[in-house]
Rosetta silent file (secondary structure, phi, psi, omega in degrees, C-alpha in Angstrom):
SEQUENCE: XXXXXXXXXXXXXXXXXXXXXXXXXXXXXXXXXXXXXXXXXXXXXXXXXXXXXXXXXXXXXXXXXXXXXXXXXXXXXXXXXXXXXXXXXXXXXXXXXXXXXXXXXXXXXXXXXXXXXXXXXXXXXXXXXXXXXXXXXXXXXXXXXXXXXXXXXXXXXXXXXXXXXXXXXXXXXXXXXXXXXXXXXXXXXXXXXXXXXXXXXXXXXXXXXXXXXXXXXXXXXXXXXXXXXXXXXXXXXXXXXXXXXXXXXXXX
SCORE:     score description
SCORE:     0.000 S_00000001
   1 L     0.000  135.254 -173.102    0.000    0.000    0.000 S_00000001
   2 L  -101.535  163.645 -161.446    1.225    3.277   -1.128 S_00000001
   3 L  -112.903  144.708  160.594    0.923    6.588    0.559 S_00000001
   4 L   -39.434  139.034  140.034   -0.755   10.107   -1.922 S_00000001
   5 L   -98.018   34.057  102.308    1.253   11.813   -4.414 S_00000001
   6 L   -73.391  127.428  167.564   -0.671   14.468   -3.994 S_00000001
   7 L   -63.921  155.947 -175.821   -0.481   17.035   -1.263 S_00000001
   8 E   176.401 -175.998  151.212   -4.076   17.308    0.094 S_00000001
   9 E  -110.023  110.810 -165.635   -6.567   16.539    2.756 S_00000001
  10 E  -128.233 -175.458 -175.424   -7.392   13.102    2.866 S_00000001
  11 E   -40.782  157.693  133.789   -9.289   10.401    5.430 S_00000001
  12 L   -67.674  115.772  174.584   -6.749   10.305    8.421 S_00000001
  13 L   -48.059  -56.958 -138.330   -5.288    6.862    8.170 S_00000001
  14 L   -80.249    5.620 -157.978   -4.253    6.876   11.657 S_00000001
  15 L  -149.689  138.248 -159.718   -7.901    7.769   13.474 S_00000001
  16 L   -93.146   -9.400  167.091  -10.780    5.220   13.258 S_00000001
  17 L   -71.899   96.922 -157.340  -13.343    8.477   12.870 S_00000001
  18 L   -57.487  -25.408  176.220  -13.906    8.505    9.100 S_00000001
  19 L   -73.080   21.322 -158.513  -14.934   12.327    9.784 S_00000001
  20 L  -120.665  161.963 -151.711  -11.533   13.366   10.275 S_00000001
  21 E  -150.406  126.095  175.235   -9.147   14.431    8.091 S_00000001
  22 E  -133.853  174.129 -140.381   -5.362   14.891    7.873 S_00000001
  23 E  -105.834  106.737  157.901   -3.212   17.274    5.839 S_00000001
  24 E   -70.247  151.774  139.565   -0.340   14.988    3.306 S_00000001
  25 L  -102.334   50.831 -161.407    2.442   17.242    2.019 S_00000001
  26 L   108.455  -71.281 -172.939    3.725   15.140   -0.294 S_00000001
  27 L  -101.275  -21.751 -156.619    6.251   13.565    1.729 S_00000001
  28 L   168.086  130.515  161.706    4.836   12.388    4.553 S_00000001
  29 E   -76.772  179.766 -173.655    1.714   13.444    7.170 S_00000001
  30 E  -104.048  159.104  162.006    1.022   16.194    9.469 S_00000001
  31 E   -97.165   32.429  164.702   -0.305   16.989   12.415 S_00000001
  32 E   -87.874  128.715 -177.946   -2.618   19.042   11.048 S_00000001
  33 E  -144.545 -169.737 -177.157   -5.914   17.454   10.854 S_00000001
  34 L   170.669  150.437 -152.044   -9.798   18.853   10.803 S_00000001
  35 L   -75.043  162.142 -151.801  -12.551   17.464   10.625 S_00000001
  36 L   -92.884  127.332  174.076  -14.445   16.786    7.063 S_00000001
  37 L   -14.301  154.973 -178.164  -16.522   19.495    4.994 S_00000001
  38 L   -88.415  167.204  173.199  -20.302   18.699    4.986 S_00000001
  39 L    60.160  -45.576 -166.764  -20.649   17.625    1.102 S_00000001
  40 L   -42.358  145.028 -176.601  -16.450   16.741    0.793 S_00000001
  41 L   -73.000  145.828  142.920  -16.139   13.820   -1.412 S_00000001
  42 L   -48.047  118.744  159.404  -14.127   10.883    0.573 S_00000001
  43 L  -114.925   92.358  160.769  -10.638   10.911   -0.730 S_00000001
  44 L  -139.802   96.147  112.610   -8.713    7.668    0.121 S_00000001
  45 L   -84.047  -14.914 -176.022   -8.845    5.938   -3.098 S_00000001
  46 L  -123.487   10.450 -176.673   -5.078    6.046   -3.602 S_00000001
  47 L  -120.299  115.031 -167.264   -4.394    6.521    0.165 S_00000001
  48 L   -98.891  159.158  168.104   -3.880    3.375    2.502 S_00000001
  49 L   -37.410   95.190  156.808   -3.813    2.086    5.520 S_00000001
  50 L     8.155 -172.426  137.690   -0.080    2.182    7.343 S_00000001
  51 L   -95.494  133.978 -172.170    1.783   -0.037    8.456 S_00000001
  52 L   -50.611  -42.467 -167.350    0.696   -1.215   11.639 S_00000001
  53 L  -101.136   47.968 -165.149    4.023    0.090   13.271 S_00000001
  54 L  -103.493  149.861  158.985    3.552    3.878   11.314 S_00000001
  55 L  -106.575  116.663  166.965    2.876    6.425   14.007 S_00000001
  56 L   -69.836  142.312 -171.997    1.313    9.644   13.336 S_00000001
  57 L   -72.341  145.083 -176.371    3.186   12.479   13.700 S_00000001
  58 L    65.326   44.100  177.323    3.819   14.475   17.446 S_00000001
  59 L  -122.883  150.008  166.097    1.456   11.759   18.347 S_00000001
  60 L   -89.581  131.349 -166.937    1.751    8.866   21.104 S_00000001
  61 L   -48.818  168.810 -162.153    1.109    5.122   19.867 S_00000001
  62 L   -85.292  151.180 -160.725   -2.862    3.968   20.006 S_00000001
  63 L   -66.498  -42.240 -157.916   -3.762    2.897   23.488 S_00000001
  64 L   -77.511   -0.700  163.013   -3.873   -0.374   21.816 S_00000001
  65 L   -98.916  -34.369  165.808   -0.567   -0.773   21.088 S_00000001
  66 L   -46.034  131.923  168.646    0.338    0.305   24.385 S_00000001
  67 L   -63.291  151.604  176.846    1.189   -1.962   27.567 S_00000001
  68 L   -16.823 -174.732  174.233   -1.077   -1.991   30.264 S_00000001
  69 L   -96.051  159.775  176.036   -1.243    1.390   32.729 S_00000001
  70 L  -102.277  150.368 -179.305    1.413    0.440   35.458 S_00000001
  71 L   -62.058  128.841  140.319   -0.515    0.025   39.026 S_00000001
  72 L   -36.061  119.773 -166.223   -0.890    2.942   40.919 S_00000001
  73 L   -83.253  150.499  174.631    1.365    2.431   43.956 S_00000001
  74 L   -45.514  104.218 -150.768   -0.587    2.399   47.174 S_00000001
  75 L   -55.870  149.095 -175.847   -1.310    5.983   48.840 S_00000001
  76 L   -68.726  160.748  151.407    1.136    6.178   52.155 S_00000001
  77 L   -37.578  127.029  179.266    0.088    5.600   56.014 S_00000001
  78 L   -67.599  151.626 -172.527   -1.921    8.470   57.042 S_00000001
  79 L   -61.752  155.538  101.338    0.423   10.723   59.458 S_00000001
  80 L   -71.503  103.222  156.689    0.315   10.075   63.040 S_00000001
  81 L   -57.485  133.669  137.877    1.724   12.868   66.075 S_00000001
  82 L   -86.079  114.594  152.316    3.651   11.666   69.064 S_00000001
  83 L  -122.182 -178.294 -161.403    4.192   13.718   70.795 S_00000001
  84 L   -19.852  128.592  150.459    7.830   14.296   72.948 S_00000001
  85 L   -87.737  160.076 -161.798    8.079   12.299   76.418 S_00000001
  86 L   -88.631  136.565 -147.960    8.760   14.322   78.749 S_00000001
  87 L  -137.579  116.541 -170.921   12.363   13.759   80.095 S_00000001
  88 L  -124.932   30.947  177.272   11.955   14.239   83.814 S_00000001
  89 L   -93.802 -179.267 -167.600   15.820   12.760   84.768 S_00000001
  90 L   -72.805  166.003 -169.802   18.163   15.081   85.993 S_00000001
  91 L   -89.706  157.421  165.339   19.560   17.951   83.082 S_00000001
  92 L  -136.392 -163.249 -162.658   22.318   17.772   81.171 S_00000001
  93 L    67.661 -161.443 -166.011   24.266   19.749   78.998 S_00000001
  94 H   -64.478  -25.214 -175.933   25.410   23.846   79.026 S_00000001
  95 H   -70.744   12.741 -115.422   21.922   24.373   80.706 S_00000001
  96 H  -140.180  -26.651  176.347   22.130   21.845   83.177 S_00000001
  97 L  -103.205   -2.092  167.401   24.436   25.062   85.524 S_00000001
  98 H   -39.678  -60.905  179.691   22.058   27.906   84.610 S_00000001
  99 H   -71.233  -23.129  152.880   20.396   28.109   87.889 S_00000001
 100 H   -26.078  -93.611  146.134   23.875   27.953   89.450 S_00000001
 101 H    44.278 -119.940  174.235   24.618   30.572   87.611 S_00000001
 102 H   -37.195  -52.054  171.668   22.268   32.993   88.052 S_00000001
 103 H   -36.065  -82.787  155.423   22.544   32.462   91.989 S_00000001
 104 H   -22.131  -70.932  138.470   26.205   33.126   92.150 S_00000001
 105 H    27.395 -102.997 -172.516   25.147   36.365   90.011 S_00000001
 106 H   -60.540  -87.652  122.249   22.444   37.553   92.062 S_00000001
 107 H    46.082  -93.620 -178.942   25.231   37.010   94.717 S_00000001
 108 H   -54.326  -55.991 -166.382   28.325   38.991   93.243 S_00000001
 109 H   -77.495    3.514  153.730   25.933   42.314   92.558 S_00000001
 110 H   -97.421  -19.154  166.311   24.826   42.633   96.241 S_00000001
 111 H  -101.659   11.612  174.965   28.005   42.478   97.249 S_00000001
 112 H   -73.475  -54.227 -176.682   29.312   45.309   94.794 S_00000001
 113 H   -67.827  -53.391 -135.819   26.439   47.588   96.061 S_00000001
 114 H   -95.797  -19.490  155.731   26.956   46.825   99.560 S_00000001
 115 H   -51.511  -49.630 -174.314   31.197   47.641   98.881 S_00000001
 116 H   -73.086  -69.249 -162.866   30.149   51.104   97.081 S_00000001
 117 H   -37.042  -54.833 -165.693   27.540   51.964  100.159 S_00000001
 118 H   -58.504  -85.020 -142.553   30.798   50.592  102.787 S_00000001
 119 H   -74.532    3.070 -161.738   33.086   52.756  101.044 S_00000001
 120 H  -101.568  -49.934 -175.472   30.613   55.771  100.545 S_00000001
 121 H   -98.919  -36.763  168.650   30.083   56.208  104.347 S_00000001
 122 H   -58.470  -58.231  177.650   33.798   55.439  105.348 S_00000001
 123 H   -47.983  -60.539 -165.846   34.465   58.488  102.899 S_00000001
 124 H   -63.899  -57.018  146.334   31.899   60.925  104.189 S_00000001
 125 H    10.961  -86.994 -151.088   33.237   59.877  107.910 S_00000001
 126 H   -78.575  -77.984  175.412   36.779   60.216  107.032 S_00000001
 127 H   -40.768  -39.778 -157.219   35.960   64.165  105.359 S_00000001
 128 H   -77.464  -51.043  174.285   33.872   64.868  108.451 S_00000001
 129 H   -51.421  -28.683 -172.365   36.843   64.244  110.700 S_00000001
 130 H   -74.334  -29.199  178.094   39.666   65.315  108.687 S_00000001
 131 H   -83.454  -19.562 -165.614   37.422   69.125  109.059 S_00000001
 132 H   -61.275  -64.121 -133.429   37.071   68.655  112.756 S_00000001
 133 H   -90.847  -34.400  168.969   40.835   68.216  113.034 S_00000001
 134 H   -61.451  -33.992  172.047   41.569   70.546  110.517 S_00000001
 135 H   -10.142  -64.031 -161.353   39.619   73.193  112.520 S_00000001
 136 H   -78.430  -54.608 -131.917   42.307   72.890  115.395 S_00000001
 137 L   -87.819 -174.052 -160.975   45.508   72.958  113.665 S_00000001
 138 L  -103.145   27.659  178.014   47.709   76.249  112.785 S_00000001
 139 L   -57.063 -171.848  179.580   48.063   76.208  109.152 S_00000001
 140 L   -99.030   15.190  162.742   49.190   78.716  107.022 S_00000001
 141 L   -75.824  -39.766 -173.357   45.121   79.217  105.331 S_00000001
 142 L  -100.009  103.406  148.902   43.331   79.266  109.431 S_00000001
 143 L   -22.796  128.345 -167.517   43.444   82.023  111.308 S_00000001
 144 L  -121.106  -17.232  170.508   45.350   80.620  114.899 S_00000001
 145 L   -85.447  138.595  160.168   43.641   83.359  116.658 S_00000001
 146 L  -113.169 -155.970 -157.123   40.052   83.099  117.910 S_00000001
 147 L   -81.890  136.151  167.117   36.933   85.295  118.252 S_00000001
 148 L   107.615  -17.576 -168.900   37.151   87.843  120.948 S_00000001
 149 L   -65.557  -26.380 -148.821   41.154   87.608  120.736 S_00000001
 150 L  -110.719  132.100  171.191   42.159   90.577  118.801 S_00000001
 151 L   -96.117  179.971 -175.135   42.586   94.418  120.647 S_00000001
 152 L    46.713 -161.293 -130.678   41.906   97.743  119.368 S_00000001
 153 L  -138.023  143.965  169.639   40.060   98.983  116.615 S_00000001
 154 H   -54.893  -48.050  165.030   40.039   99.449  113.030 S_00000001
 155 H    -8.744  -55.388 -165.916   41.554  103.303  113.749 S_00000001
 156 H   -88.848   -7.236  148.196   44.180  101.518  115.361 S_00000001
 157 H   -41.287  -76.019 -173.575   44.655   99.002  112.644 S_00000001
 158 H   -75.955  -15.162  166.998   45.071  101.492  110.007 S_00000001
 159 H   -55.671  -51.442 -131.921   47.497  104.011  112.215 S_00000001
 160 H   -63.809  -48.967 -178.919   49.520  100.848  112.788 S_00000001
 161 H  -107.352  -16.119 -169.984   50.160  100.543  108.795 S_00000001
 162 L  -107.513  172.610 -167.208   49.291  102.684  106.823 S_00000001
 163 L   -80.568  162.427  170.885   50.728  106.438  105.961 S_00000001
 164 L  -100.234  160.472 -163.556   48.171  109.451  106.479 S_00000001
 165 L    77.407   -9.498  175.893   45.871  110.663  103.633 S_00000001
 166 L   -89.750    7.329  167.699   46.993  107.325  101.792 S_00000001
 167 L   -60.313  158.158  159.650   43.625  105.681  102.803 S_00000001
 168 E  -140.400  109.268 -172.986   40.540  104.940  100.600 S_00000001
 169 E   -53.885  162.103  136.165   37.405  103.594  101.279 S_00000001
 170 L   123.459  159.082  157.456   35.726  101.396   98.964 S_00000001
 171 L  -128.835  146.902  156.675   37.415   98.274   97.350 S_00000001
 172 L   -70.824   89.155  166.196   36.323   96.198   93.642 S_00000001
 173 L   -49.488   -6.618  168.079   34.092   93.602   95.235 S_00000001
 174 L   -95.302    5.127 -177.571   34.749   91.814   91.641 S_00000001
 175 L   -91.180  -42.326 -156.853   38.550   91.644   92.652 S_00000001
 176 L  -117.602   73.827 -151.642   38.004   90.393   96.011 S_00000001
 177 L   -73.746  107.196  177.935   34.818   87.750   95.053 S_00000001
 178 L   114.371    9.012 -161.041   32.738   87.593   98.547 S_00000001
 179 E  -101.192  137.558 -149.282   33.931   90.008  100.243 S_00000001
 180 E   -76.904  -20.620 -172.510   31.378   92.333  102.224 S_00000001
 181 E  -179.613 -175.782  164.878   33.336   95.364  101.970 S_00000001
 182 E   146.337 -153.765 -179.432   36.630   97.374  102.640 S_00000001
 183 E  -170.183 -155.591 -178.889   39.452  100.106  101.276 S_00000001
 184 E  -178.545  163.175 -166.238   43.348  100.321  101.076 S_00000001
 185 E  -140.216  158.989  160.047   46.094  102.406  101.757 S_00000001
 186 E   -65.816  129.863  175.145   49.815  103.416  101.310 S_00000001
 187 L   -84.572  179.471 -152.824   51.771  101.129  103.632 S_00000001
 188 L  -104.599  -26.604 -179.491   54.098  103.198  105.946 S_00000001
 189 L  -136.342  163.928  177.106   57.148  101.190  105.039 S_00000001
 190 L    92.608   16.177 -162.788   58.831   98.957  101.996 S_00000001
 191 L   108.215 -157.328  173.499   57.639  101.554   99.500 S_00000001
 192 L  -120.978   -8.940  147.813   54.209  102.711   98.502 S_00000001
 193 L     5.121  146.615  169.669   52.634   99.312   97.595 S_00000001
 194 E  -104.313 -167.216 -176.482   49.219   99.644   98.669 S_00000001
 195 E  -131.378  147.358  133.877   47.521   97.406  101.654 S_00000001
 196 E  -114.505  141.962 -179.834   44.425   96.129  101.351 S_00000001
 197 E  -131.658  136.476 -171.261   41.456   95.284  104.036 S_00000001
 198 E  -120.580  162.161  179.726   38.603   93.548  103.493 S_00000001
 199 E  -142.514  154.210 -166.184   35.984   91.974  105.722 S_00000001
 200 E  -141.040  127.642  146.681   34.425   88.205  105.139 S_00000001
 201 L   -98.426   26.475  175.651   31.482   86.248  107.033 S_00000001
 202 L  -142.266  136.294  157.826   33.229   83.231  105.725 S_00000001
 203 L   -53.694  -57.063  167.854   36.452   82.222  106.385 S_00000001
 204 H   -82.655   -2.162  142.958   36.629   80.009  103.173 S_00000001
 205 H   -57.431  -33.404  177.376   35.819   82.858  100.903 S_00000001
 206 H   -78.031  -50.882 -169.651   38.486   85.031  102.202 S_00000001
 207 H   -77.560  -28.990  157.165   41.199   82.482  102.084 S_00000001
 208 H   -43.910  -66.062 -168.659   39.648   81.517   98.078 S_00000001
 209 H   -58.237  -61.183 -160.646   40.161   84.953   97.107 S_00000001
 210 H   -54.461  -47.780  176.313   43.701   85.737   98.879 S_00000001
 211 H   -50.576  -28.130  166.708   44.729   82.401   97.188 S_00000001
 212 H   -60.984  -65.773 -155.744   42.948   83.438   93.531 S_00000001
 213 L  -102.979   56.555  126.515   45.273   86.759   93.344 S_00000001
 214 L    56.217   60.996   83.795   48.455   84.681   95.386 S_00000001
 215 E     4.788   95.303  137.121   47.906   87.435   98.431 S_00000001
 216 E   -95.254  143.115 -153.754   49.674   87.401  101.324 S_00000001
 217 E  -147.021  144.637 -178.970   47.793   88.632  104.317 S_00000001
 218 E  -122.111  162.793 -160.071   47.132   88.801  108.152 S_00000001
 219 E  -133.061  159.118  164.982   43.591   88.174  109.238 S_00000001
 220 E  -149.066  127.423 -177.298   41.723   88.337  112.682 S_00000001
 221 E   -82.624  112.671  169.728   38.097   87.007  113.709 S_00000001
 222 L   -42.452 -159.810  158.466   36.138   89.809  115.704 S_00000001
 223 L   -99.750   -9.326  147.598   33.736   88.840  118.620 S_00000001
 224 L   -59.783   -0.785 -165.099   30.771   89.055  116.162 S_00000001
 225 L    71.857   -1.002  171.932   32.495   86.670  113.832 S_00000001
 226 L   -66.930  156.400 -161.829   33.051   89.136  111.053 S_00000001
 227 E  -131.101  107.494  176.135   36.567   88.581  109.779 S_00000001
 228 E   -94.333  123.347  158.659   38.858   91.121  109.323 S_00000001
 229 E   -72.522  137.917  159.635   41.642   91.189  106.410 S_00000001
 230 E  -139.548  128.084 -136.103   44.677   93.457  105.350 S_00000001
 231 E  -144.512  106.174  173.781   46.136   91.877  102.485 S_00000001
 232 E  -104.912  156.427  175.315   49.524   92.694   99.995 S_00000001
 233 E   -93.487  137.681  165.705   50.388   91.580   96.392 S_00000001
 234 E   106.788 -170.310 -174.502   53.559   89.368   96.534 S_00000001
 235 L  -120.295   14.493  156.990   55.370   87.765   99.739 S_00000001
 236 L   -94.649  136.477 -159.251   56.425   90.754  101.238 S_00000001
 237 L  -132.336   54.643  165.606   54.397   91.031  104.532 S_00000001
 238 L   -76.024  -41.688 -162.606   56.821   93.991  106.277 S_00000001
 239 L   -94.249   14.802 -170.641   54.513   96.136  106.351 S_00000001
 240 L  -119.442   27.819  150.777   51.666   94.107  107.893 S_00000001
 241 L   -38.132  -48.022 -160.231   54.001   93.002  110.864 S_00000001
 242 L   -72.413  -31.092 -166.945   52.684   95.734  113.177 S_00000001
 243 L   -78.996    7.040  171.130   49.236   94.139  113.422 S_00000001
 244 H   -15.782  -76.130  158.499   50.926   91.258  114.881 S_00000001
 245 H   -54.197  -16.848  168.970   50.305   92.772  118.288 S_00000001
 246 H  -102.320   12.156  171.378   46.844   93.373  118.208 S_00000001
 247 H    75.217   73.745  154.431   46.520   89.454  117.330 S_00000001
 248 L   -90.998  146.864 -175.634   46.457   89.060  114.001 S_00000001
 249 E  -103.900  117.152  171.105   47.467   85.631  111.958 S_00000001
 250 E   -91.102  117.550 -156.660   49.978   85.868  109.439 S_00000001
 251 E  -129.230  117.750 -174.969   49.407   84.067  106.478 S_00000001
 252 L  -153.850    0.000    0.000   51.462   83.819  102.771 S_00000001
C-alpha cells in the first residue's frame, strides 16, 4: 500500500473516525488534521492504511498498542503525632548550671552595692573628721587666733600701717569675690605698695580669694564673727608686721 502523491486533505489513516481528516504534504503526514466538509467527497482511493508500526506524527502510539497502565502504587500511612516524652531525669548539657549561675550572680551584685555603700560612708566619715581636726591645727590658710582675741580697733589698725591721707574707702568687690566690703592704703614702710582690708562672714571665701590673686595677708576674727583682712600683692608682709600685736594671723 502506497501513501498520496498528492499534497491534500485526505481520510486520516491513523484515526478510526472517518470524519476526520489529515493534511499529506507530499512527503509524509502532518499533524494538522480537521474534521471533514459537509458535502467533501471521501478521498482515500489512492491513500492506505499504514503499516501497523507507522505512528502519526507528534502523536503517542494507540492505546492499543500500548502496555497496560502500570498500578498505581498504594497511597502512604496516614500521618500520626507523638508527641515528645517528657524527660523528667536530671539535666544535662550547658543548661544543666544555669540556675547555678544565676545564683552566684544575684550574689556577686549585692556584694558590689553593699562595697560602694561601705566605702561611701567610710568616705563621708573620714571628710567629716579630717574638718574637725583641721579646725584645730595652725596652718598657714586658718586664722590661729580666735573670736574675741584681737585688741583695738580698726583706727588703730590702720594708724599701725598705713601712711596718712593714703587711705581709701571702697574696694572692687569683683577683685576680692565675697567680700562684704573694705578700702586700702599706702603702707608706711617697703615703698608705697598699697595694703588692702577687706571683711568676710566666711572664712573660706576670704582664704579663696587671697589664694585666687596669690595674696599674702594677716587676718583676725572679731567677737561678732566678722573677719577682718589686710592683704599685699607678693610675699612681702613687712609692712603688715605691726598688726601682729593686736593678734592678728599671718598668712602667705
Amino acid at each position: 500500500m502506497t501513501n498520496p502523491q498528492q499534497p491534500g486533505w485526505y481520510d486520516d489513516p491513523f484515526s478510526s473516525d472517518q470524519r476526520a481528516e489529515r493534511y499529506w504534504d507530499g512527503q509524509e503526514w502532518t499533524p494538522r488534521r480537521r474534521p471533514r466538509k459537509a458535502g467533501s467527497p471521501i478521498r482515500s482511493e489512492s491513500a492506505t492504511q499504514p503499516s501497523t508500526s507507522s505512528t502519526p506524527p507528534n502523536q503517542q502510539p494507540s492505546v492499543a498498542a500500548r502496555p497496560g497502565p502500570a498500578a498505581f502504587p498504594s497511597p502512604p500511612a496516614p500521618y500520626t503525632y507523638s508527641p515528645p516524652t517528657p524527660n523528667n531525669g536530671p539535666r544535662t548539657g550547658p543548661f544543666k548550671s544555669a540556675p547555678i549561675l544565676i545564683g552566684v550572680g544575684v550574689v556577686l551584685v549585692v556584694a558590689i552595692i553593699g562595697a560602694i555603700l561601705l566605702a561611701g560612708n567610710h568616705r563621708s566619715s573620714s571628710r567629716g573628721s579630717g574638718d574637725t581636726a583641721s579646725s584645730g591645727q595652725t596652718g598657714s590658710q586658718v586664722p590661729t587666733t580666735q573670736p574675741g582675741s584681737i585688741s583695738g580697733g580698726t583706727e588703730d589698725w590702720l594708724r599701725a600701717i598705713c601712711q596718712p591721707g593714703g587711705y581709701k574707702d571702697g574696694i572692687r568687690l569683683d577683685m576680692f569675690t565675697g567680700a562684704l566690703g573694705g578700702g586700702s592704703c599706702f603702707r608706711t614702710v617697703a615703698g608705697r605698695a598699697p595694703v588692702f582690708l577687706t571683711q568676710w562672714d566666711s572664712d573660706y571665701k576670704m582664704q579663696n580669694s587671697m589664694a585666687m590673686l596669690h595674696m599674702c595677708y594677716a587676718s583676725a576674727i572679731e567677737p561678732g564673727g566678722m573677719i577682718d583682712t589686710f592683704s599685699v600683692i607678693g610675699r612681702n608682709t613687712a609692712a603688715l608686721q605691726p598688726l601682729t600685736r593686736f593678734g592678728f594671723s599671718m598668712s602667705c
